[in-house]
TIVO-2410 file (N, C-alpha, C; in nm, 3 decimals):
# residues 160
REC num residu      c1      c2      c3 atome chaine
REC   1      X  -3.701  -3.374   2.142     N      A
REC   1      X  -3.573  -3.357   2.204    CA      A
REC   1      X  -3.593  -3.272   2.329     C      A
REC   2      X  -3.561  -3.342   2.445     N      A
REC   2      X  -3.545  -3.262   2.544    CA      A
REC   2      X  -3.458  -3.158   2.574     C      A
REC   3      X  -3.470  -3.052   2.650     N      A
REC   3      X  -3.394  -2.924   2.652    CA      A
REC   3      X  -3.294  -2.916   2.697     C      A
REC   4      X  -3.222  -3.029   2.762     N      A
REC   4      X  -3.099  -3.042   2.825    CA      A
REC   4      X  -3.056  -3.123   2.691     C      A
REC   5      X  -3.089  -3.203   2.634     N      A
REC   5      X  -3.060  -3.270   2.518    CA      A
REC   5      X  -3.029  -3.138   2.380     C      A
REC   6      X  -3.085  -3.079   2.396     N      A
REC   6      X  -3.068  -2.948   2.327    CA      A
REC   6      X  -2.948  -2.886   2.307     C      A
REC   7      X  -2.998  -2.853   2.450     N      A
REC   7      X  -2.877  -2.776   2.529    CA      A
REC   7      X  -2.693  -2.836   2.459     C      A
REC   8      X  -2.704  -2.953   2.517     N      A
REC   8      X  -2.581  -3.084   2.488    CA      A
REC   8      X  -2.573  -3.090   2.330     C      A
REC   9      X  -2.647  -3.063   2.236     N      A
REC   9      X  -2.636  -3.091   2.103    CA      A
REC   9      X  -2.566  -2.971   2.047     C      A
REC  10      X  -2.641  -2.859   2.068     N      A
REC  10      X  -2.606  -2.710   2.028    CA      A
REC  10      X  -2.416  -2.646   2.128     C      A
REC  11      X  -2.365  -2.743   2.236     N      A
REC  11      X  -2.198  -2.736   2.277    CA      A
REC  11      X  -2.152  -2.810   2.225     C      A
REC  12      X  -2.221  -2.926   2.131     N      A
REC  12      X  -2.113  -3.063   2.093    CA      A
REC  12      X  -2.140  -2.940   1.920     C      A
REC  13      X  -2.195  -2.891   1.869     N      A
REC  13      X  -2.192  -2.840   1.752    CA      A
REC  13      X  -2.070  -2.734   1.787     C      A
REC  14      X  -2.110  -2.662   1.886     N      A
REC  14      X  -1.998  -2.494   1.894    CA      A
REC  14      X  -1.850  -2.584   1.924     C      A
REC  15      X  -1.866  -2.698   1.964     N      A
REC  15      X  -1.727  -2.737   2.030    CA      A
REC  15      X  -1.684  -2.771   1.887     C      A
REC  16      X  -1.743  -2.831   1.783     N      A
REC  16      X  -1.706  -2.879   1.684    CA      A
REC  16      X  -1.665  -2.790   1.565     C      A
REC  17      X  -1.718  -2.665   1.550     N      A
REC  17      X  -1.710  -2.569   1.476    CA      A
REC  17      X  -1.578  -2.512   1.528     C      A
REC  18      X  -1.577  -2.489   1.650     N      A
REC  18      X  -1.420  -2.441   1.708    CA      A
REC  18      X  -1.307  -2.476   1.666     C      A
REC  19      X  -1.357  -2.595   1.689     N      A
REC  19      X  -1.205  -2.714   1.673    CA      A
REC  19      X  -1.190  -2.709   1.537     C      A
REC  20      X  -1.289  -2.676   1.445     N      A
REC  20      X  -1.301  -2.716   1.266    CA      A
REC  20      X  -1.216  -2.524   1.234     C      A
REC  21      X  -1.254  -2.473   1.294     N      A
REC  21      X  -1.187  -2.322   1.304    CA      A
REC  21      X  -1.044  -2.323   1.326     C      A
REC  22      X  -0.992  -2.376   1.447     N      A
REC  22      X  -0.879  -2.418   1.465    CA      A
REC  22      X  -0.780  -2.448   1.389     C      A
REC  23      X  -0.873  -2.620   1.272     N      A
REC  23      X  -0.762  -2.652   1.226    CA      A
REC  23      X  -0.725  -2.554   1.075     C      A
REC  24      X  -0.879  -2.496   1.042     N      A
REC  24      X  -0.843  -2.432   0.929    CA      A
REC  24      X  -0.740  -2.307   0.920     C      A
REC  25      X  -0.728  -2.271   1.019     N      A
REC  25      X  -0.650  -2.186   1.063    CA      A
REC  25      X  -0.513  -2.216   1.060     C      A
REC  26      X  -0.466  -2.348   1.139     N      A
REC  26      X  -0.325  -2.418   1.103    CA      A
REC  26      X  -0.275  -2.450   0.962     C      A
REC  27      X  -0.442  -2.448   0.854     N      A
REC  27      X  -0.390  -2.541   0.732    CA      A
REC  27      X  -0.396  -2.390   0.605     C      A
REC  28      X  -0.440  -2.273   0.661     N      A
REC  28      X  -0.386  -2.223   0.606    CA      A
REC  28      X  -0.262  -2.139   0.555     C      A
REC  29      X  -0.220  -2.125   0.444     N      A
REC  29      X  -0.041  -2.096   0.383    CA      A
REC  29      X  -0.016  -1.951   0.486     C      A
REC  30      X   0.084  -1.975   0.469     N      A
REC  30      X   0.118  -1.836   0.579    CA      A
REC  30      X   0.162  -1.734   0.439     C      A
REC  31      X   0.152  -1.626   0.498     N      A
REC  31      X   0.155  -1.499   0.414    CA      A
REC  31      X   0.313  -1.471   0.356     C      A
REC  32      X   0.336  -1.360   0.324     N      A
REC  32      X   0.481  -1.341   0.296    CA      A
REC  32      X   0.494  -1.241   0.445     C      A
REC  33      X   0.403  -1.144   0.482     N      A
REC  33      X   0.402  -1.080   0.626    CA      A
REC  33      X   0.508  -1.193   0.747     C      A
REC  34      X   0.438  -1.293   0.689     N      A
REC  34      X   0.466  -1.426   0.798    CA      A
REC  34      X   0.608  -1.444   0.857     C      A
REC  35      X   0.700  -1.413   0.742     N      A
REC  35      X   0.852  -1.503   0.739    CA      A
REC  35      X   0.913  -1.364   0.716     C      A
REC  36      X   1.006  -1.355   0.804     N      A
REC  36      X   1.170  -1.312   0.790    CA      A
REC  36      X   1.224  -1.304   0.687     C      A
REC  37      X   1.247  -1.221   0.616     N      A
REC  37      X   1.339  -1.225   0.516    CA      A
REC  37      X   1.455  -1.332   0.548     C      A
REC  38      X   1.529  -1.413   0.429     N      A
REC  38      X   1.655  -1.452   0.462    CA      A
REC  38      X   1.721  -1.388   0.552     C      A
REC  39      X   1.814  -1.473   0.615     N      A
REC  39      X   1.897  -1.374   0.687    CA      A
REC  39      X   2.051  -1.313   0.569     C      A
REC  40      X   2.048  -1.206   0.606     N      A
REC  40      X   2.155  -1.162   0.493    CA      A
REC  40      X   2.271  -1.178   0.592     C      A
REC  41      X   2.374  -1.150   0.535     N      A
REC  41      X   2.514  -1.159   0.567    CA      A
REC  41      X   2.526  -1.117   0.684     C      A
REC  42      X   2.591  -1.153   0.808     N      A
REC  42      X   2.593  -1.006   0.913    CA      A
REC  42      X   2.800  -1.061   1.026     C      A
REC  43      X   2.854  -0.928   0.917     N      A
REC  43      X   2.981  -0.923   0.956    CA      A
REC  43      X   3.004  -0.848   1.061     C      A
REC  44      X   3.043  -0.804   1.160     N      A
REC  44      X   3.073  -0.707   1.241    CA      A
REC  44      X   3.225  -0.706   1.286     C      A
REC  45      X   3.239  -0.560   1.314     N      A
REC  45      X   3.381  -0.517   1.361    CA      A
REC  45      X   3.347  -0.599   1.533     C      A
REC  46      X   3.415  -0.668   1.594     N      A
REC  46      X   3.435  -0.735   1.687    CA      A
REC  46      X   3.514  -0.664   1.772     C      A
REC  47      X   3.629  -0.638   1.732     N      A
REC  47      X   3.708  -0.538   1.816    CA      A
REC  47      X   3.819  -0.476   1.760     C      A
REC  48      X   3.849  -0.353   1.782     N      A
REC  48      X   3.947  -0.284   1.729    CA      A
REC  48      X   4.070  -0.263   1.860     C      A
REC  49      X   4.225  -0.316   1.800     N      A
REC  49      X   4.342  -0.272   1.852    CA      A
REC  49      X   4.393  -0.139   1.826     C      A
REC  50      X   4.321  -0.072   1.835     N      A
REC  50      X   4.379   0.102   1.761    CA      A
REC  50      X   4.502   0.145   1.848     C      A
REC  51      X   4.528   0.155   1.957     N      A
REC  51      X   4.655   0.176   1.995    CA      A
REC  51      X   4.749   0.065   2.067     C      A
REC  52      X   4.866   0.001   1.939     N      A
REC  52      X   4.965  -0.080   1.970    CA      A
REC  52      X   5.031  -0.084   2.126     C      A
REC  53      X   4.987  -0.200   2.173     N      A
REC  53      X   5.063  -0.225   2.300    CA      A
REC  53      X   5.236  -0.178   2.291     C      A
REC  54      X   5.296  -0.092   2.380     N      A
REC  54      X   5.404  -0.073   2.381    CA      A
REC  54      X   5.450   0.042   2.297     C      A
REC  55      X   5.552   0.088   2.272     N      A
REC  55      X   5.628   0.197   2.203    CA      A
REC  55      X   5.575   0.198   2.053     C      A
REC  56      X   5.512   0.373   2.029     N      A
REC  56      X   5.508   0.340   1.872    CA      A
REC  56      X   5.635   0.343   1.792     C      A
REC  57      X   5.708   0.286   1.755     N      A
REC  57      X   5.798   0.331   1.648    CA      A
REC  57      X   5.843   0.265   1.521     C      A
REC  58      X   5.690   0.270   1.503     N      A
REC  58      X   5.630   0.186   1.420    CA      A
REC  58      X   5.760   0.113   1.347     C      A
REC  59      X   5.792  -0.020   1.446     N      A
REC  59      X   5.833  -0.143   1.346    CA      A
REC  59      X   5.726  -0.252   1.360     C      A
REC  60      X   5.741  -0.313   1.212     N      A
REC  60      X   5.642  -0.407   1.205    CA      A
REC  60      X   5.581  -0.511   1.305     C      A
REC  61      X   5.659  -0.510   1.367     N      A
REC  61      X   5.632  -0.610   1.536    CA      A
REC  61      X   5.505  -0.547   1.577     C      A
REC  62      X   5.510  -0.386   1.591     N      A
REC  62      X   5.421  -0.291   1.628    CA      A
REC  62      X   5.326  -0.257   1.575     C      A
REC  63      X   5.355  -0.291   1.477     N      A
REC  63      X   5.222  -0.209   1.344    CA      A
REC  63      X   5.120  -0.368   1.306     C      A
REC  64      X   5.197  -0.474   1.348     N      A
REC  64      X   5.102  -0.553   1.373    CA      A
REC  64      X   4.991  -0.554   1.496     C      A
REC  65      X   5.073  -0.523   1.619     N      A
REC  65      X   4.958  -0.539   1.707    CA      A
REC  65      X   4.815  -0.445   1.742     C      A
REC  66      X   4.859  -0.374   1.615     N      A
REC  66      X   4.719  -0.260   1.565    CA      A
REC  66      X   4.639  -0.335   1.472     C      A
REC  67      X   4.551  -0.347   1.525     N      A
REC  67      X   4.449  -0.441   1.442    CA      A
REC  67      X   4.297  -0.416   1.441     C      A
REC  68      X   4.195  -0.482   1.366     N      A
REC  68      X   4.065  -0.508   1.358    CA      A
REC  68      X   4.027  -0.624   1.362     C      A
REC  69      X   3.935  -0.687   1.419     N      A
REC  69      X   3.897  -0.825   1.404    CA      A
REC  69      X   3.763  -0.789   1.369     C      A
REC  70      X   3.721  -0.897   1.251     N      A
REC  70      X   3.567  -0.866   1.185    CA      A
REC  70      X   3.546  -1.039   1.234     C      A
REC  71      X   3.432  -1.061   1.267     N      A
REC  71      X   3.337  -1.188   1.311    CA      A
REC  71      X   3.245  -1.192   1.225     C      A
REC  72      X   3.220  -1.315   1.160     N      A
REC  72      X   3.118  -1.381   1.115    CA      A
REC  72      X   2.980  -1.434   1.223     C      A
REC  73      X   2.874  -1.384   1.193     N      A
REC  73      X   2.835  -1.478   1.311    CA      A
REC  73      X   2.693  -1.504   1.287     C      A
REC  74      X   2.716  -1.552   1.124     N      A
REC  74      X   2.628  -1.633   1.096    CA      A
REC  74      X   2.657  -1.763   1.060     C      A
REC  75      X   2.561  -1.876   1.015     N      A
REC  75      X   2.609  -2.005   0.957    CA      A
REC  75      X   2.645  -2.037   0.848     C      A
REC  76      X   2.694  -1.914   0.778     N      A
REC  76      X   2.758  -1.987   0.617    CA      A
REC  76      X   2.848  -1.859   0.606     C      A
REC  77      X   2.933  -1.917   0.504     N      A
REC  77      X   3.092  -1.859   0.469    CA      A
REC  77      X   3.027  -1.690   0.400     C      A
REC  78      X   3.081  -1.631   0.462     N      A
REC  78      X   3.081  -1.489   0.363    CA      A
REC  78      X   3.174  -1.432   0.297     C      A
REC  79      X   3.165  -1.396   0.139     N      A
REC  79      X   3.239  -1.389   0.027    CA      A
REC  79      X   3.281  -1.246   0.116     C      A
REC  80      X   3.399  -1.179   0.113     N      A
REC  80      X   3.478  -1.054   0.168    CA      A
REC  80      X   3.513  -0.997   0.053     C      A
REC  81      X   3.490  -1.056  -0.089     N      A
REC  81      X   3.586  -0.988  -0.239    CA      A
REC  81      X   3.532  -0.826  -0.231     C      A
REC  82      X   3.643  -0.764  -0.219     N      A
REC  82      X   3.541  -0.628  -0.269    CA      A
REC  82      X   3.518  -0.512  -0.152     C      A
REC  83      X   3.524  -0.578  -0.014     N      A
REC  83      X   3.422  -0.552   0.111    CA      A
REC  83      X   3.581  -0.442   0.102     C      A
REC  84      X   3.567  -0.350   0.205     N      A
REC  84      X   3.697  -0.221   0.241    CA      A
REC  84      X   3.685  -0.221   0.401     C      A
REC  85      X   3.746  -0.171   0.458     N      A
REC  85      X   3.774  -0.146   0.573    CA      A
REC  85      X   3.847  -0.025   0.548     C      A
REC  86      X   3.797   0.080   0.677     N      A
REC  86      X   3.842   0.234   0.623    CA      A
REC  86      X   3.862   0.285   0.759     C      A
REC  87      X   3.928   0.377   0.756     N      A
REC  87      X   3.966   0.516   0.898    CA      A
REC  87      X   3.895   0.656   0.841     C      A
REC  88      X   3.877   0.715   0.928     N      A
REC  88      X   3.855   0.838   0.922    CA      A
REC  88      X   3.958   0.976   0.816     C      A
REC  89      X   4.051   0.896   0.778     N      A
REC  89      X   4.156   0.955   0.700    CA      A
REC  89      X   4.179   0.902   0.563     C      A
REC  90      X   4.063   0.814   0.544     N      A
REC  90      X   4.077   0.781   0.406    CA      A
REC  90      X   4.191   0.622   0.373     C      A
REC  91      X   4.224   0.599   0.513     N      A
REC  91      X   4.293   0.484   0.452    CA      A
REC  91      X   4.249   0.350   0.446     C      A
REC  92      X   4.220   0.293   0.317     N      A
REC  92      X   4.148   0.216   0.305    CA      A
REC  92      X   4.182   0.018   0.270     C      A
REC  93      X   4.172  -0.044   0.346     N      A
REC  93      X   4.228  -0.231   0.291    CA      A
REC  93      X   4.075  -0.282   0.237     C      A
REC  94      X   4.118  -0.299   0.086     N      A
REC  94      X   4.013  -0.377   0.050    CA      A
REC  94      X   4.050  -0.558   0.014     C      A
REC  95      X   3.948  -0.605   0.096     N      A
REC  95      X   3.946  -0.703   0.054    CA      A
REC  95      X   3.953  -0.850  -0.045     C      A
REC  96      X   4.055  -0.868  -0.056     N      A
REC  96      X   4.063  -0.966  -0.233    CA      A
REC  96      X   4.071  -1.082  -0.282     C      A
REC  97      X   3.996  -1.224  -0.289     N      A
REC  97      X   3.929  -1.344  -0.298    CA      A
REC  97      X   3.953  -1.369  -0.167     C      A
REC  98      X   3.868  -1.325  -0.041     N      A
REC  98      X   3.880  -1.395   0.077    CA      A
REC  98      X   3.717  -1.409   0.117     C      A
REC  99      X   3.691  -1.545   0.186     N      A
REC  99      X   3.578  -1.591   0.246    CA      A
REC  99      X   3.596  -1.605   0.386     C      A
REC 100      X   3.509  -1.538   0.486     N      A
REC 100      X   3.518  -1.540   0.634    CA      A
REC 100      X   3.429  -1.664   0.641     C      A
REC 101      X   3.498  -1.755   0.701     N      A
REC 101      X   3.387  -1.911   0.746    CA      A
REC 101      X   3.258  -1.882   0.850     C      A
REC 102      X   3.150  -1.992   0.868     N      A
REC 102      X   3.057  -1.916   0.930    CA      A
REC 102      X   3.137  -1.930   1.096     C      A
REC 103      X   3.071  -1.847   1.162     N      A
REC 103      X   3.118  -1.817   1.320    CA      A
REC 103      X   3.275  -1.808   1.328     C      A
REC 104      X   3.362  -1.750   1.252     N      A
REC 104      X   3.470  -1.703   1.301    CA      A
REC 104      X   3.536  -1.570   1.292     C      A
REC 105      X   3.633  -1.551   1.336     N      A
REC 105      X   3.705  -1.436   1.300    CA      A
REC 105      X   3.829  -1.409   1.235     C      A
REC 106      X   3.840  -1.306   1.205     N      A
REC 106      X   3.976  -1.272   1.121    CA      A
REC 106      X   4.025  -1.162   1.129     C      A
REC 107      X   4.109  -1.106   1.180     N      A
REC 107      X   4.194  -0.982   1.260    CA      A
REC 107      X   4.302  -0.931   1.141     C      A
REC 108      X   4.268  -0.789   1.072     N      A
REC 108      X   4.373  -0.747   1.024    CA      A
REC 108      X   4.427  -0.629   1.042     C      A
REC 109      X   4.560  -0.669   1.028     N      A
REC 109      X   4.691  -0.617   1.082    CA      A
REC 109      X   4.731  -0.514   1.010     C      A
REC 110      X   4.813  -0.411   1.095     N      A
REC 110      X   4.807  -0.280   1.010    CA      A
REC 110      X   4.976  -0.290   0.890     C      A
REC 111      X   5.061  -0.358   0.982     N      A
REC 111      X   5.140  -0.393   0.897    CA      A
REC 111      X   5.217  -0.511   0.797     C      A
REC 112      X   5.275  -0.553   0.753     N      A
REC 112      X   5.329  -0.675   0.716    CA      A
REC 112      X   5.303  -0.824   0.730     C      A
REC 113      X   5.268  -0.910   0.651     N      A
REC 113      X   5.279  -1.030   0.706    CA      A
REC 113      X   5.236  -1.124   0.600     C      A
REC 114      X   5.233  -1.216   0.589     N      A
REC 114      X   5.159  -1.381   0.523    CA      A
REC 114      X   5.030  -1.362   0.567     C      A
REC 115      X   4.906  -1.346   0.484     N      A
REC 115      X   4.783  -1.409   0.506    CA      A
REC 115      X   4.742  -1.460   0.528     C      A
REC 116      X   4.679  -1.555   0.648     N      A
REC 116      X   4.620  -1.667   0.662    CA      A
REC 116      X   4.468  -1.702   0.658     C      A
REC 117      X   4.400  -1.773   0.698     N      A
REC 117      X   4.249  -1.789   0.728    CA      A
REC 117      X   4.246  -1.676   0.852     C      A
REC 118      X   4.291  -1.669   0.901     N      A
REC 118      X   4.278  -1.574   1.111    CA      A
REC 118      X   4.332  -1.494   1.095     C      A
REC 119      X   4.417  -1.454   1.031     N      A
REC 119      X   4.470  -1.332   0.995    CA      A
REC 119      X   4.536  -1.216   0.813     C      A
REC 120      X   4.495  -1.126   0.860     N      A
REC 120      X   4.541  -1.063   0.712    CA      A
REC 120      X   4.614  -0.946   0.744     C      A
REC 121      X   4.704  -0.911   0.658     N      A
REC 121      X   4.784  -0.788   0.676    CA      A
REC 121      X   4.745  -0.662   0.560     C      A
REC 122      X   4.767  -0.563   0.619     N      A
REC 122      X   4.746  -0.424   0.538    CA      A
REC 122      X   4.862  -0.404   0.439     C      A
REC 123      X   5.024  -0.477   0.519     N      A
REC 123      X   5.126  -0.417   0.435    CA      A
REC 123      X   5.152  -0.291   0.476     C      A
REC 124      X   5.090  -0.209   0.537     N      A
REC 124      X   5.175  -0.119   0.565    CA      A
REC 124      X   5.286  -0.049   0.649     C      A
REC 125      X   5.348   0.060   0.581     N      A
REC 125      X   5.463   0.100   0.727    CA      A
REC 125      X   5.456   0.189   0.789     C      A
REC 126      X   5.330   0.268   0.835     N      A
REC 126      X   5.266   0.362   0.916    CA      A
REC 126      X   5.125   0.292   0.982     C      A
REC 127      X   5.145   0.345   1.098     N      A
REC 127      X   4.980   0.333   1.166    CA      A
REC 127      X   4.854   0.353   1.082     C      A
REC 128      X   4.770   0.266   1.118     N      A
REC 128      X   4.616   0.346   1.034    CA      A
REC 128      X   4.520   0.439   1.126     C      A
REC 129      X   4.507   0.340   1.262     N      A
REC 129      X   4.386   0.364   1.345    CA      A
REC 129      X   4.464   0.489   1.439     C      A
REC 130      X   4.391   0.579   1.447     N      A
REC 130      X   4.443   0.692   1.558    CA      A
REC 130      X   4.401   0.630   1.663     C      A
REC 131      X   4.550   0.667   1.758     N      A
REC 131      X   4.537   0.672   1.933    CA      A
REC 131      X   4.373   0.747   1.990     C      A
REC 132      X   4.371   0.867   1.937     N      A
REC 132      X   4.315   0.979   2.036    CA      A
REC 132      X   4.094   0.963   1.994     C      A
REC 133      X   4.156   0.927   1.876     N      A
REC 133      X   3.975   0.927   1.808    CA      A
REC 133      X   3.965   0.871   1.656     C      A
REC 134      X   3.880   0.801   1.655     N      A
REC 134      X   3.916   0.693   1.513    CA      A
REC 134      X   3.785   0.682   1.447     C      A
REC 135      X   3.762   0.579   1.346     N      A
REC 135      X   3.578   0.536   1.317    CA      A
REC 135      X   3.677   0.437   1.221     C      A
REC 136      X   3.627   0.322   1.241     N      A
REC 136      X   3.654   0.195   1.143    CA      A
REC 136      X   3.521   0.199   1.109     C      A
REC 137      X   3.521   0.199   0.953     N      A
REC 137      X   3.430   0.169   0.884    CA      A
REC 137      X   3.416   0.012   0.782     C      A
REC 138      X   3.334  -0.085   0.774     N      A
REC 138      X   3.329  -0.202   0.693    CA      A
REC 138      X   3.241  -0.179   0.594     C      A
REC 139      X   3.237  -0.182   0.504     N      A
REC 139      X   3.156  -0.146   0.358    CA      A
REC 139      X   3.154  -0.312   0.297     C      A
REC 140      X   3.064  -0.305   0.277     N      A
REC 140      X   3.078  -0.432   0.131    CA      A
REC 140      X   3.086  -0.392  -0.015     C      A
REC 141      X   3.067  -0.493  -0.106     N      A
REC 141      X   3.079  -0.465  -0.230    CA      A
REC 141      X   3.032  -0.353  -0.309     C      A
REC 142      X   2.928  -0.322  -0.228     N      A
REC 142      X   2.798  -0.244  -0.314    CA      A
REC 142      X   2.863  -0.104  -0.253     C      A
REC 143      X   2.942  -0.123  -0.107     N      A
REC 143      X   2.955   0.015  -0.097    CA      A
REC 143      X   2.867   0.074   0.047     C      A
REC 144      X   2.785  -0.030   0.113     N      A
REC 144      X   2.688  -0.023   0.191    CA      A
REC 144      X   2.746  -0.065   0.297     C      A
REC 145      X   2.731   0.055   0.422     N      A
REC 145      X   2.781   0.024   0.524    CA      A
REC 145      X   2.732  -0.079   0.597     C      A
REC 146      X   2.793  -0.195   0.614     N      A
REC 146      X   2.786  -0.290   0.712    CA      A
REC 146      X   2.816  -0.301   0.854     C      A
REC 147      X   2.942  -0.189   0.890     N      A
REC 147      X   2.948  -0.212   1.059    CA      A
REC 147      X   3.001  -0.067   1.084     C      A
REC 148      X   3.004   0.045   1.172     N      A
REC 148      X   3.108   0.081   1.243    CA      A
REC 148      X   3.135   0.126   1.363     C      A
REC 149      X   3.260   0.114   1.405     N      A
REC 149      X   3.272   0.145   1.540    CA      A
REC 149      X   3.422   0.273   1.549     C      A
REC 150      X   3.387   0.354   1.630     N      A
REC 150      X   3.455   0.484   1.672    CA      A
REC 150      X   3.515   0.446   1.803     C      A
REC 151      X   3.572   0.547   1.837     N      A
REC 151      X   3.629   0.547   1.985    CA      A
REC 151      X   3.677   0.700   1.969     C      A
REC 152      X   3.671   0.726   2.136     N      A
REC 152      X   3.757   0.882   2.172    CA      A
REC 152      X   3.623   1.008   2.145     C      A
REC 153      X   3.473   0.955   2.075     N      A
REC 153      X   3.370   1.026   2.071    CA      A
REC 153      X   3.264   1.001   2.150     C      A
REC 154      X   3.237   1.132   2.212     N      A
REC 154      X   3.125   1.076   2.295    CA      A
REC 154      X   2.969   1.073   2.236     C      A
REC 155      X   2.874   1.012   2.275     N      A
REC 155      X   2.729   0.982   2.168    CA      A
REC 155      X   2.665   1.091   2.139     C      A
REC 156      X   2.732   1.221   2.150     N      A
REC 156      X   2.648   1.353   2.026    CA      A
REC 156      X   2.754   1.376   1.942     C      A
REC 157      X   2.904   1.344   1.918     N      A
REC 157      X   2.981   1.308   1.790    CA      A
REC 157      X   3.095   1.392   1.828     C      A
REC 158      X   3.113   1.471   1.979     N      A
REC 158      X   3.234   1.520   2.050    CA      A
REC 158      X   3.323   1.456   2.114     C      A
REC 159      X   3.461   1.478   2.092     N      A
REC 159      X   3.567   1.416   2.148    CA      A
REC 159      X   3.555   1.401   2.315     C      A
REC 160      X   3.592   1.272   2.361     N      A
REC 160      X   3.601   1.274   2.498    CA      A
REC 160      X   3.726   1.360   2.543     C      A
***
C-alpha cells in the first residue's frame, strides 16, 4: 500500500468512526437531566382594578369595577377549587368548583353579581383592595403561593 493510499485509508476510517460517534450519540436515551419537568399550572394575577373608577360610595355599580383578573396562560383548563385570593387585611375569596380554560381570563369583582365563565363576584358590600397600598395574593389548594402583585410599595417594601 502506497503512502498516499495510506494516508486516504486511515481519513476514510476517522471519517467513519466520527460519523459512527455521531449517530451513537443521537441513539442514545436522553437522561431525566434532559427534559423539563411537566409544565405545572401557571395562573397569574394579570391585573388588578384596586381603585374603582369614579366616586367611592361603595354601591355595587362601584364595588364592581374593583377587580382582579387572573390569566391562564397555559394549554389546558386549570381546576381553581380551593385556590384564595387575599389582601393584605385578611380578606379572603376562595374559589369553589371553578375551572379557568387554557389561555383565558377571569376578573373578580369585589361586589355582587351572577358568575359567569369571565367573570366572578366576591358578594361583597365594602371595598377589598386599598387605594393607597395593597398585595393581592393567589394561593392554590395546598396553600402555595402562586402569584403576587402589590402596588403603592416601592422594591425595598416602603410606601411610595
Amino acid at each position: 500500500m502506497s503512502a498516499s493510499a495510506s494516508v486516504s485509508a486511515r481519513r476514510l476510517t476517522a471519517a467513519a468512526l466520527a460519523a459512527g460517534a455521531l449517530v451513537s450519540l443521537a441513539a442514545l436515551p436522553a437522561t431525566a437531566a434532559d427534559h423539563a419537568r411537566p409544565e405545572r399550572p401557571k395562573v397569574e394575577i394579570s391585573a388588578v382594578q384596586y381603585d374603582s373608577p369614579g366616586r367611592d360610595d361603595r354601591s355595587n355599580r362601584s364595588l364592581n369595577k374593583e377587580w382582579v383578573e387572573l390569566t391562564n396562560t397555559t394549554r389546558h383548563a386549570v381546576n381553581l377549587d380551593g385556590w384564595t385570593l387575599k389582601d393584605e387585611s385578611g380578606h379572603t375569596y376562595t374559589f369553589d368548583h371553578y375551572r379557568l380554560a387554557s389561555r383565558t381570563t377571569v376578573r373578580i369583582h369585589t361586589g355582587e353579581g351572577r358568575d359567569t365563565r369571565t367573570d366572578l363576584y366576591q358578594d361583597r358590600r365594602q371595598y377589598v383592595w386599598n387605594n393607597d397600598h395593597d398585595t393581592a395574593t393567589l394561593r392554590n389548594d395546598h396553600g402555595r403561593v402562586i402569584d403576587k402583585e402589590s402596588w403603592g410599595y416601592s422594591s425595598h417594601g416602603s410606601r411610595h
